[in-house]
N, C-alpha and C positions, 0 to 999 in steps of 0.2 A: 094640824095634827088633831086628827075627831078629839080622843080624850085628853089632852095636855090641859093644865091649869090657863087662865087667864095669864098669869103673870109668862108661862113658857111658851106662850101664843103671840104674845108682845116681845117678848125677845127675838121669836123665831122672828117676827116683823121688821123689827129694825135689824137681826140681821141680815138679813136678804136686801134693807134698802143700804146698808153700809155694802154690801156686793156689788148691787146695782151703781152706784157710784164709783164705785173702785173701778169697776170694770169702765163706764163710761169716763173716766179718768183716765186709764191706760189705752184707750182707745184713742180721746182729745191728745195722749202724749204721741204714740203712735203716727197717730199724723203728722203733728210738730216735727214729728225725727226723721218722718217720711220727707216732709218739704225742707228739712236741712239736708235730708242725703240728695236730694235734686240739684244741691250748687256745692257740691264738692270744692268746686276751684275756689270759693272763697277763702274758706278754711283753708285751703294748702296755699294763699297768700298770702293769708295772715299769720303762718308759722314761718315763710321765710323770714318775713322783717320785725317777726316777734324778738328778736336781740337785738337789734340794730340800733335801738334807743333815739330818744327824741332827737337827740342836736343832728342826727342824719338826715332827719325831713322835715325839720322846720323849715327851709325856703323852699321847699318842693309845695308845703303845707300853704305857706306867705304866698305862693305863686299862684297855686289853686285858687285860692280865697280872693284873689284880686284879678282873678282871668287873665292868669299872665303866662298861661301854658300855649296860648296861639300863637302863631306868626303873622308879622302883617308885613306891609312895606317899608317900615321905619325899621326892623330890626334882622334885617337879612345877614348881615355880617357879622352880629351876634350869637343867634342861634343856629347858624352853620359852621361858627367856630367851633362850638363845645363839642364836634363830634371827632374835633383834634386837637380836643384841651389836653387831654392830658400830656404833661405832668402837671399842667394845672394852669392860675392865674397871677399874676402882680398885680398890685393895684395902686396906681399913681395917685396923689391929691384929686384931681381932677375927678376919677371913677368914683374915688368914696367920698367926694362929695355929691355925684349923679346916685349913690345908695344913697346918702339922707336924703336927697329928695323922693326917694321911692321910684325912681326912674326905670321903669318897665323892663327895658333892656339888660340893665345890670344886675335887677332881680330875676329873671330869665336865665341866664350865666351861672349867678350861686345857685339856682335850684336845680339845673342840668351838671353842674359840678360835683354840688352835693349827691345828687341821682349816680355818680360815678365814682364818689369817694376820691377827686381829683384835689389836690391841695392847694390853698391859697398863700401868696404870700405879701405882707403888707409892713413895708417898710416903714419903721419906727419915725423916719424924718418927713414923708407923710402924710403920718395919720397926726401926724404934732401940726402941720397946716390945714387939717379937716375938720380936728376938733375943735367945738368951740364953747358949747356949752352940752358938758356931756351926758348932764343928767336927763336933755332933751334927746339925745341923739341915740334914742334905741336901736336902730338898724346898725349902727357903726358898733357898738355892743356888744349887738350878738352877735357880728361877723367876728370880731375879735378875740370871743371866748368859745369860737367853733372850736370843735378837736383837731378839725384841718387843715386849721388857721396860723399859721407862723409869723410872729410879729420879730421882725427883724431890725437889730438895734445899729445903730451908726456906730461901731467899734472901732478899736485903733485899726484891726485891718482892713475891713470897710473903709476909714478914713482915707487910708494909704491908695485902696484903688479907685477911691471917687475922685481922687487929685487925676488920676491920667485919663481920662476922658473929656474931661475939664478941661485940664491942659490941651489937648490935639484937637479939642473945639472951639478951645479960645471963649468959653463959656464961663459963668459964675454960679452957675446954680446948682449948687450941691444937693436938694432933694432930686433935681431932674437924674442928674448924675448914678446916685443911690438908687435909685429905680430902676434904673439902666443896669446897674450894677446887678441886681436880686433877681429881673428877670431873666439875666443872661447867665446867673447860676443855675438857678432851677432850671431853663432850657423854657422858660413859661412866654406867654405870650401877657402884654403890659394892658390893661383897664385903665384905657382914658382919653379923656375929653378936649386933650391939647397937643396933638399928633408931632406937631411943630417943634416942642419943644422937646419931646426924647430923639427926634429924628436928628439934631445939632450933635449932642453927643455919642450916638448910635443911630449912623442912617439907615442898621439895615435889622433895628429891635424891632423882632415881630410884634405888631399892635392890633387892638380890638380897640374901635371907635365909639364912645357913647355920646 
């Protein structure tokens, strides 16, 4: 401005370089929102499962992180179950001790279960043969305080139907029994490591092998 003072020649200065900025600012944001609106589908992913809450994908998460999303030869009868899990799983002594091991297989199952909101069930008499020191046994844990986790206690009527299975097998083992018993309520199919023995008391309890 030919006659403006010194000091309104220095104003008029820095304002135009606060413009200059501003503008080069909404421009850098501009583009930022340009390269967010280019992957729309992320954003509409991330609002489905924005309620869903952690305990949903923590073994989907545990699965990821330990590349246990693939298929190989060892676990064919595994991940071809879960696409006729539902109502869900049992889970004999046998399977939740192949969980504290971290056994591939049976981590594959909870995170395809969990992926489905399919319910687990895990009989009180059990998880009392799996546990053994529990302040080691994280995975046994978290299975237990899933929301889709139902720990199922040896009751007086439990008691009553684990006697006749017993009995018509001529059997003794009351957790095999109970197991038999929990998968055959839920309609579930049984998680475990010793085919042999639910097949005594129930030779015809659907099973997944680990």
């Amino acid at each position: 401005m030919p006659g403006a003072s010194p000091s309104a020649r220095s104003a008029e200065a820095r304002g135009g370089f606060i413009w200059i900025r501003s503008v080069k600012a909404a421009e850098r944001l501009g583009i930022r929102a340009a390269r967010r609106r280019c992957v729309p589908g992320r954003h509409r992913r991330m609002g489905r499962h924005a309620g869903t809450g952690a305990s949903r994908h923590r073994w989907s998460a545990l699965a990821g992180r330990e590349g246990l999303g693939r298929r190989d030869a060892r676990e064919p009868e595994a991940t071809d179950a879960v696409s006729g899990l539902m109502p869900g799983l049992t889970f004999d002594t046998g399977g939740l001790i192949a969980l504290d091991r971290n056994d591939r297989r049976v981590v594959v199952l909870l995170a395809r279960a969990a992926q489905t909101s399919a319910s687990v069930t895990v009989p009180a008499s059990a998880l009392a043969q799996a546990v053994r020191r529990p302040e080691r046994q994280g995975r046994l844990a978290r299975l237990v305080r899933q929301p889709t986790t139902t720990v199922v206690p040896l009751d007086r009527v439990d008691a009553t139907h684990v006697g006749r299975p017993l009995a018509a097998s001529r059997t003794s083992d009351i957790v095999d029994a109970h197991v038999v018993i929990c998968g055959r309520r839920g309609g579930q199919r049984v998680v475990t490591s010793d085919a042999g023995d639910l097949r005594r008391p129930d030779p015809r309890i659907p099973l997944i092998e680990v």
